[in-house]
C-alpha positions in Angstrom: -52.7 91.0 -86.3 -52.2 90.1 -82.8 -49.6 89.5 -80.5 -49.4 85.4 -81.1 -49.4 86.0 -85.0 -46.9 88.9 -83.8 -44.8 86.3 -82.8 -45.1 83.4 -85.2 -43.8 86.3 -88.1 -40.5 86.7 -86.2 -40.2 83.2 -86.2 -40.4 82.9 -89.9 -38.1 85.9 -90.2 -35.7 84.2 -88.0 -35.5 80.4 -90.3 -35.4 82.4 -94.0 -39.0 81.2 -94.3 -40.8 84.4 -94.4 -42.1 85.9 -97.3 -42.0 89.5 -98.8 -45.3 89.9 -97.9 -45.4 88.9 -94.6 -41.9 90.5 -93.7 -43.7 93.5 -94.5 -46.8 92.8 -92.1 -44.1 92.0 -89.7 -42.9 95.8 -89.7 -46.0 97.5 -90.2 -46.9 95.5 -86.8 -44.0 97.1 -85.2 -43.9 100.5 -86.2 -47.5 101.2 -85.4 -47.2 101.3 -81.8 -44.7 104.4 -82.5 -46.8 106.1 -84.6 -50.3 105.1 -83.7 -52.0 108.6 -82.4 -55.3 106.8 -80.4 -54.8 104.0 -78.0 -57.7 102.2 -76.0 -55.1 101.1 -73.2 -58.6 99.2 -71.1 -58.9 96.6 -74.0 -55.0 96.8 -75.6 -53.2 97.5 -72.2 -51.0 99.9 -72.1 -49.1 100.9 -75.1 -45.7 101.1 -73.5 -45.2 97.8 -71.8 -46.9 96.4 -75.4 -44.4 98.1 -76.9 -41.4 97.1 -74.8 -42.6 93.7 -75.0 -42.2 93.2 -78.4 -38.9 94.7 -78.7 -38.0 92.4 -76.1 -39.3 89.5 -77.5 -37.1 90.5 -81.0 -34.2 90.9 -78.7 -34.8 87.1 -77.3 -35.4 85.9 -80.9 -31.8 87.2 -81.9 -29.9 86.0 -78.7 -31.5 82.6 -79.0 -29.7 82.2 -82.3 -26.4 82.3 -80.6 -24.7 79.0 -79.0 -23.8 79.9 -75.4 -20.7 77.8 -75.9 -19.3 78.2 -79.7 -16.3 76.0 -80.8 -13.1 78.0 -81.9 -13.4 76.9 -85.3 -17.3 78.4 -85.5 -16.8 81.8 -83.9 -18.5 83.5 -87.6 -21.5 82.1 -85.6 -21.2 85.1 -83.1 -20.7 87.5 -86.3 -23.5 86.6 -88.3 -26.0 86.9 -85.0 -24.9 90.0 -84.7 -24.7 91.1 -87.9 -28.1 90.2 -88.7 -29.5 92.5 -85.9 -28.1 95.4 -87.2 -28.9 94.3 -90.6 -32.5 93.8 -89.3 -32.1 97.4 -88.0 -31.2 98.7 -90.5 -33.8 97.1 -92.9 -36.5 98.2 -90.9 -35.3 101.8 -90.9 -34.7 101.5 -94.4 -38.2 100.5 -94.9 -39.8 103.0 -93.0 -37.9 105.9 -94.7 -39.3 104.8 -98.3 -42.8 103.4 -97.0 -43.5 106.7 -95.0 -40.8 110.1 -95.7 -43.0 112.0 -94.6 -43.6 111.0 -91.0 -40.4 110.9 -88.6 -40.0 107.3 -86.6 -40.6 109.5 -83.0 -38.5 108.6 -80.0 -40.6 106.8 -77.2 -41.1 108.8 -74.3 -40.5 107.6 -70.5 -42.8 106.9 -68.1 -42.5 108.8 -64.7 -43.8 106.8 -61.7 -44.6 108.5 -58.7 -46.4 106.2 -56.0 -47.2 106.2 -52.6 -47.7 103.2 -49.9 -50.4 102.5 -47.6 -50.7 105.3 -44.7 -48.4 107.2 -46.8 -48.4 111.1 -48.0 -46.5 112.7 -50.8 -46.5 116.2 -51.6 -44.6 116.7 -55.2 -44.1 119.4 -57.7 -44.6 118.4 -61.6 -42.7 120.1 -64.6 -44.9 122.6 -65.1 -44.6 123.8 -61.5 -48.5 122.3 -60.4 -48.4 120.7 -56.9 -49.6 117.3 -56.2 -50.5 116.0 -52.8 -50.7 112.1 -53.3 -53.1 110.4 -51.0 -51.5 106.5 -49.7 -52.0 103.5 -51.8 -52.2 105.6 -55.0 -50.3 106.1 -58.6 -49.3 109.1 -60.8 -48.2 108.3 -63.9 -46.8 110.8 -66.8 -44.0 110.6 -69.6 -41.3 113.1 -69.8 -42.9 114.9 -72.4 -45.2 116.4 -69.5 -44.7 120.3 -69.7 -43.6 120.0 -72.7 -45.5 118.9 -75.6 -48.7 118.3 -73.4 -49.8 118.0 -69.9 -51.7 115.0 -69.3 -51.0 112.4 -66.7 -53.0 109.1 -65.2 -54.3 109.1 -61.5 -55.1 105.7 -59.4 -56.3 106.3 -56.1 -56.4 110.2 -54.7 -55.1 113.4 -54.9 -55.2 116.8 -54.2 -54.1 119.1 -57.2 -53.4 122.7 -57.3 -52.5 123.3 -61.4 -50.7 126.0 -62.5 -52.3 128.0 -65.5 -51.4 127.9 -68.9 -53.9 128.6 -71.6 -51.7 127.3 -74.4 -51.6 123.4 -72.8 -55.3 122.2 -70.6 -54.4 120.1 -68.1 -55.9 116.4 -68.1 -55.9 113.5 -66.2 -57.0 110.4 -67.2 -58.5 108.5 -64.2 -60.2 105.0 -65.7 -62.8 105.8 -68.1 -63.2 109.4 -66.9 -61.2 112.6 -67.8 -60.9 115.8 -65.9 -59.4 118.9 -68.2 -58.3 122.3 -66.5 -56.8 124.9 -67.3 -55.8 126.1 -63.5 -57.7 125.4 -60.3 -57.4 123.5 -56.9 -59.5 120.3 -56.9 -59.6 117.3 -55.6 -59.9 113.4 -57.3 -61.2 110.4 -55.6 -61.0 107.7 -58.4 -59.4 104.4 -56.0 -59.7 101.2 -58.1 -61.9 99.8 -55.6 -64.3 102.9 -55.4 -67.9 102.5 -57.2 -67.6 106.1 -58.8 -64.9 108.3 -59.4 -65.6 111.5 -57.6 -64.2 115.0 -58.9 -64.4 118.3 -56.3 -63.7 121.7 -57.4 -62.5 124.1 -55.0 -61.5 127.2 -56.7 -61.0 127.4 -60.8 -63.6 125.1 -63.2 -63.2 121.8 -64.8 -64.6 119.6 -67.2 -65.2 116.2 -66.1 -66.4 113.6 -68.7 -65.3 110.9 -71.4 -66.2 110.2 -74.9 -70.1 110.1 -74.3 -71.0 113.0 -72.4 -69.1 116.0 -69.5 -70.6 118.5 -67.3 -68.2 121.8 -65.9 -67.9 121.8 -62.2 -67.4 125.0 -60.4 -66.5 125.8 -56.8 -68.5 124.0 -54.4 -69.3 121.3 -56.3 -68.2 117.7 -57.2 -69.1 115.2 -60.0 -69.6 111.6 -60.0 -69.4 109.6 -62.4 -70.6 105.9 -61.9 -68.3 103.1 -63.3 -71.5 100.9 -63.3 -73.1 102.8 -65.9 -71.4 105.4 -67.0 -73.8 108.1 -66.1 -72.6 111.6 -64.7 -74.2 113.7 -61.4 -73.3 116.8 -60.1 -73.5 117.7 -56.5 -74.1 121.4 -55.8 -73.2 123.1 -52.3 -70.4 120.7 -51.3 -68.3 121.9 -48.3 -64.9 121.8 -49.4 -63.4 123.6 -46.2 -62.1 120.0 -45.2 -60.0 119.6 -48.5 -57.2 121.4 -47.3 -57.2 119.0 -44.5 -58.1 116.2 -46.4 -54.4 116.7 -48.5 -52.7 116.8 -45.7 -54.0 113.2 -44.4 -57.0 114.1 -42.3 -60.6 113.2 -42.9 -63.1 114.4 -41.2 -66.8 113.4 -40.9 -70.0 115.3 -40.3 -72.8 112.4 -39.0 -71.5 110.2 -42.1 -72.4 106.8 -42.4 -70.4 103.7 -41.5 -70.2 102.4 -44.3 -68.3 105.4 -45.7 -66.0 105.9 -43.6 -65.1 102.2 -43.4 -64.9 102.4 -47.2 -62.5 105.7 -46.9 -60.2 103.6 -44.6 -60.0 100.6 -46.2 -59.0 102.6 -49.9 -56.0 104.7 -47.5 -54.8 101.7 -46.1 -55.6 99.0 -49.0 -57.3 96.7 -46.4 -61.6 95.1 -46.4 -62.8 96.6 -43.3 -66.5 94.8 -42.8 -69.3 96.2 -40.1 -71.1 93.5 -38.8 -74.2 94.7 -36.7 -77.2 96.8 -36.8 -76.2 100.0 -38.5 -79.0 101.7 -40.0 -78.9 104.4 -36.8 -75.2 104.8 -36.8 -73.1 107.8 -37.7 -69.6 109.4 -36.8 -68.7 112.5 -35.8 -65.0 113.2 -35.8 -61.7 112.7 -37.6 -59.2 110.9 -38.7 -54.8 111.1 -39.0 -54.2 109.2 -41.9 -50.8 109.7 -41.4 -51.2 107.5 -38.0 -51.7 103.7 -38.3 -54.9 102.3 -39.5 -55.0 100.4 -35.7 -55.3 103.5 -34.1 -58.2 104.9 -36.5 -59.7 101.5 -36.5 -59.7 101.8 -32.1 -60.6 105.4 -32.6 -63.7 104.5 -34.7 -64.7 101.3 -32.4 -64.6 103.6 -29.2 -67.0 105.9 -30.6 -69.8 103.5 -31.6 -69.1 101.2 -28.2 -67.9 98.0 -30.8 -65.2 95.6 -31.0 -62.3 95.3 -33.5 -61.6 91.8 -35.0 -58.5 90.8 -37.5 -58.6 87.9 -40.0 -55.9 88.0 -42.1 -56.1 91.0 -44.4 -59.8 91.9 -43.4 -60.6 94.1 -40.2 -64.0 93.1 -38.7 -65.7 95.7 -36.6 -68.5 94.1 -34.4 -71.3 96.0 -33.1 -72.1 95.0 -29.7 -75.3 96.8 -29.7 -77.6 98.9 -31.8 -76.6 102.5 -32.0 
């Protein structure tokens, strides 16, 4: 069933005209999102706000069947609206007692939002006591259940984790279509919506890296890709990981990196399309950058280096080599 069909029940269920049958449909449709264990949120969306919908849309369906203005002589009208939601409570409850003792309805859990703005740093503690440093224009979603019954949390953008241990409950976080499972270890995840690959570096500890199709354990020194293109893993041995300490603090530095890196590393901090027109096959910077500073000032910074100009249109930064490098 989906969501239209969803929809067309509670109509029937509403007017009388529903059957047995379909009534039944109607909450099997509903209770599932409580009680179904596997969720592919990239082709569903996410099961929450599905969720909330629907009750939303029942709520809706109920307040519609109440006048806004009711005449003195009809106020049952009020009673029998409100009487048949807690009937239809009830009911449903009923229903899923004798259709399934065995399984308790579960409580849904809340989402925790923690998120930061372009140019901006957060440094945050998590239930279990494992610190975050959130890199700008990044999320960090978990439910209140972290800590608790498991650890597991979704990262968009950047961060710098340093997980504390506990052999009981791995840490996971679900970036896209890759996962990264600890147990305790520093690392560091690169996984920016607009970023080609998601890119996983270990500094102390080991993690597993991987989805349903294949994983590969990354030790110190090392970092994993994994290509959103195709789907394939690579592992990078030898990284130097003295600048990730920095890096979580808002400061990236560069070792003769190419341009088009670093403009790609800018444009993810500050959520902007920086373009290099020019001649850059012999260009590379040396240097670093204060995140925590406007992108302006990195942006002048960079220009100053490779003797080019800086252009603005709108949202996109142009940066204009006036001659080869």
């Amino acid at each position: 069933m989906n969501r239209q069909e969803f929809y067309s029940l509670i109509d029937k269920w509403m007017d009388g005209s529903a059957s047995e049958e379909e009534v039944k449909q109607l909450m099997n449709y509903y209770y599932s999102f409580k009680t179904t264990p596997e969720w592919d949120e990239v082709e569903l969306g996410a099961k929450s706000l599905l969720e909330a919908e629907m009750e939303q849309q029942l709520l809706t369906r109920i307040r519609v069947a109440v006048p806004e203005t009711v005449p003195v002589k009809h106020t049952w009208w009020p009673r029998i609206a409100a009487a048949a939601a807690v009937l239809f409570v009830m009911a449903v409850s009923g229903w899923w007692y004798f259709q399934r003792p065995a399984a308790p309805i579960p409580v849904p859990s809340r989402q925790q939002l923690v998120a930061t703005k372009a140019g901006e740093h957060k440094k945050i503690q998590l239930p279990d006591s494992t610190t975050v440093w959130l890199s700008p224009a990044s999320t960090l979603t978990y439910t209140d259940a972290f800590g608790k019954e498991n650890r597991e949390l979704t990262l968009s953008g950047e961060a710098f984790f340093d997980v504390t241990t506990n052999a009981v409950q791995p840490f996971i976080i679900h970036s896209g279509l890759v996962d990264t499972r600890v147990l305790g270890t520093a690392f560091n995840i690169r996984a920016f919506d607009a970023q080609p690959d998601v890119a996983v570096t270990v500094l102390t500890g080991k993690v597993a890296v991987g989805n349903a199709d294949s994983a590969v354990h990354v030790a110190p020194s090392e970092r994993a890709i994994f290509s959103k293109a195709t789907g394939a893993i690579t592992k990078k041995n030898k990284v130097a990981t003295g600048d990730l300490l920095s890096r979580r603090e808002g400061i990236l530095k560069y070792d003769r990196a190419g341009l088009p890196e670093v403009a790609a590393e800018l444009g993810y901090y500050y959520n902007v399309k920086i373009e290099i027109k020019g001649k850059i096959s012999n260009c590379f910077y040396f240097g670093e950058f204060n995140t925590n500073g406007t992108l302006e000032k990195a942006l002048r910074q960079l220009c100053l280096s490779l003797n080019a100009t800086l252009e603005s249109n709108g949202a996109t930064y142009i940066i204009r080599m006036d001659k080869e490098c």
